[in-house]
N, C-alpha and C positions, 0 to 999 in steps of 0.2 A: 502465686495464688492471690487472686484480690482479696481486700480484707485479714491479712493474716493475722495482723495484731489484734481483728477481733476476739477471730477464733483464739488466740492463746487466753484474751479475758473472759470468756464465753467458760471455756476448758476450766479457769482459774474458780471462780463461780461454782460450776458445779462439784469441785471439789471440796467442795469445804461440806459437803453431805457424804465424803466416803467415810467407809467404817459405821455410818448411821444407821440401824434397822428400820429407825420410825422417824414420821414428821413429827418436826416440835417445830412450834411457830416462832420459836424466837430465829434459829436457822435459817428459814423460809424467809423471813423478813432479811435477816442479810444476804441472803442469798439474791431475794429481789433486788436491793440497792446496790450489789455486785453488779447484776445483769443490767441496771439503765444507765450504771456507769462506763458502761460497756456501751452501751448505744448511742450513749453523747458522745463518747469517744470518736465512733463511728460515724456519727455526724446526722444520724437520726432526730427528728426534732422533738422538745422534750413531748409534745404532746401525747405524741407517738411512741415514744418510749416509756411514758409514764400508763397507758394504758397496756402496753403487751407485759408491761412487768405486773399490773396490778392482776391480769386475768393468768399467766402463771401461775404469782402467788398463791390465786383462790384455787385451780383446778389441782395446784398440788397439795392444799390444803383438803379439799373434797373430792379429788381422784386417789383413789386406791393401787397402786403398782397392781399388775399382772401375779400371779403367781410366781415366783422364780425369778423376777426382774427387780434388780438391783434399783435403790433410790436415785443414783444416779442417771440411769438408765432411762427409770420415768423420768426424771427432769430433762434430759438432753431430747426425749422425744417429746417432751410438750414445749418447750423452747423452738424445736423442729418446727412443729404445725402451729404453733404462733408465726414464725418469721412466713413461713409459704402461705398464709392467710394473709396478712399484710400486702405482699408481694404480689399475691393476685395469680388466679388461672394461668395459663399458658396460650396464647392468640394463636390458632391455625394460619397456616397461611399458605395459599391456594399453587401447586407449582408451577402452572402454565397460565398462558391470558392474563398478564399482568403488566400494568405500566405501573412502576414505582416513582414517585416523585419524592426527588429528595431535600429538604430547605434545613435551617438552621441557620447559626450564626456563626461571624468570621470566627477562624481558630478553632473551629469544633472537629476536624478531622471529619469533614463531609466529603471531599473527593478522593481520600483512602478509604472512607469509608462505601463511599458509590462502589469502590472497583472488590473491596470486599466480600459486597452484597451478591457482586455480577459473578464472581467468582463461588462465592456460597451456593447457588443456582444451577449455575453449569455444573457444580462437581456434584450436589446431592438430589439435582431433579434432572440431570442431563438433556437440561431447557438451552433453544440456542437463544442468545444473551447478546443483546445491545445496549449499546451507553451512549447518551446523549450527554456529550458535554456544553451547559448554558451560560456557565459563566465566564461572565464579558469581563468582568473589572480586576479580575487575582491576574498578572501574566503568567503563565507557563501552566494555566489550570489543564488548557489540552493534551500538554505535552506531557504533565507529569500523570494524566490517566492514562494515557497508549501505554506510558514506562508501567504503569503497573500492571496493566492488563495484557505485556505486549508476551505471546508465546502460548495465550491461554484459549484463543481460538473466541472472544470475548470481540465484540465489530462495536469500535471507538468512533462516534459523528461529530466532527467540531466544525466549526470555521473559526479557525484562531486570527484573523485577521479583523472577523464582523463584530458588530457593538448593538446589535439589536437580537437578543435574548430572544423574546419569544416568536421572531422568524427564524432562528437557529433549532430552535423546538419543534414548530411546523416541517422547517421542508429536512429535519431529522425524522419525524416522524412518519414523512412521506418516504425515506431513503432506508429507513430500518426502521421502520412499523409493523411487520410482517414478523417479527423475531418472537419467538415466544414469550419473553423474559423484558420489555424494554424500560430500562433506570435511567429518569435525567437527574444532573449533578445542576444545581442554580447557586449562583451566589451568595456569598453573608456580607452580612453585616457587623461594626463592631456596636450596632446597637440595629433594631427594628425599625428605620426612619420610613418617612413617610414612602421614598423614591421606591425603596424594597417593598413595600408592601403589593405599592400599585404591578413590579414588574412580577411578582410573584403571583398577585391576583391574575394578570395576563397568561400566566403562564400555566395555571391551573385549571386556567378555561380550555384553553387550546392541550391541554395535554389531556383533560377528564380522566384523571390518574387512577386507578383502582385501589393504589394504597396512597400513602401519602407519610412519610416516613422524618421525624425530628431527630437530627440527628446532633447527640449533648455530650458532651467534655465532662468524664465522672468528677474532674477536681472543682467544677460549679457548685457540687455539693446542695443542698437545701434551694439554691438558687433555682435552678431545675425544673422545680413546681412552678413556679409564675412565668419560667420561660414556656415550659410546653402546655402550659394554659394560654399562653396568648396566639401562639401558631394555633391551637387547636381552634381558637375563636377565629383564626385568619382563614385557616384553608383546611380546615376538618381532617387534623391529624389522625390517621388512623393506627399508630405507632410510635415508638420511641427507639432509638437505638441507642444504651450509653457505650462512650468510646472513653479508651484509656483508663479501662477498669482495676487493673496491674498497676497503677502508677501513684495511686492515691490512698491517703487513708478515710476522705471525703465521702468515700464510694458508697456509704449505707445511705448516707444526706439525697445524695442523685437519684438512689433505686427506690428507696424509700419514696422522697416527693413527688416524683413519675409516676408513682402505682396510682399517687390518690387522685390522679385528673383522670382526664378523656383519652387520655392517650397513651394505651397499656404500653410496658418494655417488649419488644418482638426481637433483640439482640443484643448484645453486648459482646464489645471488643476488647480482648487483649493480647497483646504484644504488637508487633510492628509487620511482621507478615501478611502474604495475601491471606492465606487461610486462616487467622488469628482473629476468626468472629464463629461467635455461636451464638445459634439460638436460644433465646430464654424461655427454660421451661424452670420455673422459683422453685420446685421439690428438687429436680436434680441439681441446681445451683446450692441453696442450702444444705443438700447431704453433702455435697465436696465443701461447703466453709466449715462445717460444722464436724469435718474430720470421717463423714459418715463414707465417704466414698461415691462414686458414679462410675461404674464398671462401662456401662452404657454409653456415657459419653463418650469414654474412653474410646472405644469401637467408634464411634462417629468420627473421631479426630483421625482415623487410619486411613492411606492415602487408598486413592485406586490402586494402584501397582504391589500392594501389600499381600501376601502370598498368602490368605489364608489356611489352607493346608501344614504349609509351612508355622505358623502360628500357632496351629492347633497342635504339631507332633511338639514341640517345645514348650507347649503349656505340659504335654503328657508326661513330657521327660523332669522338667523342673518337681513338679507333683512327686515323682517316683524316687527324686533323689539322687536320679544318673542328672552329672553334671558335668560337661567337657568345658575347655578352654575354646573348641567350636559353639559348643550353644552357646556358651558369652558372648562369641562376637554375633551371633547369628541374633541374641535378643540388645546387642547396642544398634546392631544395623536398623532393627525395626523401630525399636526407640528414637533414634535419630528420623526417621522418617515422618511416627507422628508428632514430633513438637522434643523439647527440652526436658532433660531430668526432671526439673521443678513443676513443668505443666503434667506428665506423666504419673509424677507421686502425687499431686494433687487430685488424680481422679481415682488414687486407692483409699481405703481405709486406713487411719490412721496404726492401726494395731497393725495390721500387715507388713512385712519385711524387717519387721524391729523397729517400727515406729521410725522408718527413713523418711517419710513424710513431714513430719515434726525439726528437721535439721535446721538451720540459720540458712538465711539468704546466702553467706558468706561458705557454707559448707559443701551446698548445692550446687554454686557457683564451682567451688574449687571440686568437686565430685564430678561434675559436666567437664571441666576441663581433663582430668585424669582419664575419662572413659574415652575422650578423641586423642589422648596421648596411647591410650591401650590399642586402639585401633591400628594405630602405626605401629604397634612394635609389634603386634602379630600379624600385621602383613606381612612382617619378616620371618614366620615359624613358617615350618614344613606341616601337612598336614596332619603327618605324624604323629610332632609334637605338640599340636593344638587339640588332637584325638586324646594324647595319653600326656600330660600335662608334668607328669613322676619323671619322663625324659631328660626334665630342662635340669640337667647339672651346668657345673659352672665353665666346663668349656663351652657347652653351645648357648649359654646365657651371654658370654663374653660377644659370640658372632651374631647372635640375634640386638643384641645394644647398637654394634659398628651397623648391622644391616638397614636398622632405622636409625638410626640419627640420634639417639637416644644412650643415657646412660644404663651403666648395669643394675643399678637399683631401680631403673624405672622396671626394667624388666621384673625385677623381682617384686615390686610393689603389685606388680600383674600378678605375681604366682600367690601374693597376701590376698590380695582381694579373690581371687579367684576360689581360693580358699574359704574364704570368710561366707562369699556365696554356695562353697557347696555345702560349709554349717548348714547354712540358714534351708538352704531346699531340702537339708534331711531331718530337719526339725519341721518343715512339712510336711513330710512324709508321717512324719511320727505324732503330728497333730491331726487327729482325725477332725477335730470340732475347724479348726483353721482349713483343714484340704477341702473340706466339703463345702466351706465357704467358698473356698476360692471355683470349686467344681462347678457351682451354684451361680456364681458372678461368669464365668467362661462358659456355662454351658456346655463342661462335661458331664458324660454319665459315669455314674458310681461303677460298672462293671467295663470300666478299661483295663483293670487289670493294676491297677497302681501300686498295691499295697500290700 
């Protein structure tokens, strides 16, 4: 999850208000200096971190909690609607009749991010999708878009051979102009010189782009701001895209200085995948930094091919408490589908599952690895033993180890965890306040029968 050292200082901050019934303003004052320590950190500039902490300060000083709402609770929801104020609205953006033009500067992950974009498109507005690739001066820029688009049914136009950009744009245009969806990818630069400018002006003429998309490297940080204020002045940036949001601790500096120009955020990227970009919508980003959860998202990150049905009878069953070594594998198989343990628990609540959300890079890591060792060793049970779990003594543990490739303890660290999870789903059974959460985020109804 991007930002995570925030979230743990964010976290740190408003704990120093538990156990507190009332404001007292000497608290609030450290509590403020907590929270802009926290944002320099993050790479926030002070100007901007000195104002969201001072209007904090004042609204927890002159806002009253709710009835029933814990002081922490107001503070982490006014922290909330500070950062998504900041951050700015959520851009529409229109699914069909669109030419996207993409510019930036060298090294900003603009041609993974072009095939990204073309990919985001096809999969959630099942627009047919063309990519004009323009740039002349990177070699392999044609080759290394087909590789990424290549299987996605996504129509790649180059001439990797020509040196004149914006006749590659033109008779692209003429060749897959017709496409719903059509993105050109243009060259960087390692600085704005004059040459880019003029072929980028060329090539904005000739393309009359509908959007017009900057696409920035989250570890620029603060830098950000002057970079997409000067494209915005070049060629009426209609968006921002930051890339490599996962990789930095800069990434408040990028999203932050972005918001304050012309050129709202419309995406952000993480990880290295085709599908490893969403859209920026600042409420649902800030509830997943801020530990709150995006249920929502979640469901957007789920493939086509994803059985919903199948999803729904396994949320029923977790809920109720019946727990098999089958729904195990049946919720790693869908897990693996949408994204990685670590992108997964970042789009729950931090309270949910025992606070698995909260684990070290290091733990998550080795957790993702155990659950693709799990896999293989219950491709070796019978369905039997995957149904009724109580079977696995230690001669068929022995033949289930030789079957995969695996030792007798991996098996048996299978039958620990597996365990461990059917604690945890009968403790949600037994949490009415937590099942109803979760009923509430899935969009079941209270009379399935659960309880």
């Amino acid at each position: 999850m991007a930002l995570e050292g925030f979230k743990r200082r964010v976290l740190g901050s408003i704990g120093l208000l538990k156990g507190k019934r009332k404001v007292d303003e000497e608290t609030i004052k450290e509590l403020s200096k907590s929270l802009r320590r926290a944002l320099l950190e993050a790479d926030f500039n002070v100007r901007q971190a000195k104002e969201l902490t001072e209007r904090i300060e004042r609204r927890m000083l002159e806002e009253e909690p709710r009835p029933g709402v814990r002081l922490e609770t107001h503070a982490m929801n006014l922290i909330y609607s500070e950062l998504v104020r900041i951050l700015g609205s959520p851009r529409s953006i229109r699914p069909h009749n669109q030419t996207v033009l993409m510019v930036g500067l060298y090294g900003q992950g603009k041609t993974t991010t072009t095939a990204k974009l073309a990919e985001w498109w096809r999969r959630n507005h099942s627009a047919k999708v063309a990519v004009i690739e323009a740039d002349v001066h990177r070699p392999g820029a044609y080759q290394q878009l087909s590789q990424l688009l290549g299987g996605t049914g996504v129509e790649v136009y180059g001439e990797p051979e020509g040196d004149d950009a914006p006749a590659i744009v033109r008779n692209g245009l003429r060749k897959v102009g017709t496409a719903d969806v059509v993105i050109i990818d243009t060259a960087g630069r390692d600085s704005l010189d004059e040459n880019l400018r003029d072929e980028l002006l060329e090539i904005a003429e000739i393309a009359n782009a509908t959007e017009r998309f900057l696409v920035i490297d989250a570890q620029v940080g603060q830098a950000a701001g002057p970079m997409a204020a000067t494209f915005h002045e070049l060629v009426g940036v209609t968006g921002t895209v930051v890339t490599k949001l996962d990789g930095t601790a800069r990434g408040g500096g990028a999203l932050s200085a972005v918001a304050t120009t012309g050129a709202p955020i419309v995406f952000v990227g993480e990880g290295e995948r085709i599908s490893d970009l969403e859209k920026f919508e600042s409420d649902r980003f800030i509830s997943r930094l801020l530990g709150m959860g995006d249920i929502k998202g979640l469901i957007d990150l789920a493939p086509d091919d994803l059985d919903e049905q199948e999803a729904m009878r396994l949320t029923q069953r977790l809920m109720s408490g019946r727990f098999t070594l089958t729904d195990m594998y049946t919720q790693m198989e869908m897990m693996s589908k949408i994204g990685t343990l670590d992108k997964v628990l970042s789009h729950l609540p931090d309270t949910m599952f025992g606070g698995m959300s909260n684990m070290s890079v290091a733990q998550k890591r080795q957790m993702q690895e155990n659950l693709e060792k799990f896999r293989v060793v219950m491709d070796s049970m019978t369905q039997e033993e995957k149904d009724d779990p109580l079977l696995l003594k230690s001669g068929r543990i022995r033949r289930i180890a030789r079957g995969s490739g695996c030792k007798e303890k991996d098996v048996k660290e299978l039958l620990t965890q597996w365990n461990r999870s059917k604690k945890m789903m009968r403790g949600i059974k037994g949490d009415r306040r937590l099942r109803r959460q979760m009923q509430s985020m899935m969009g079941v109804d209270e009379d399935l029968g659960l309880g």
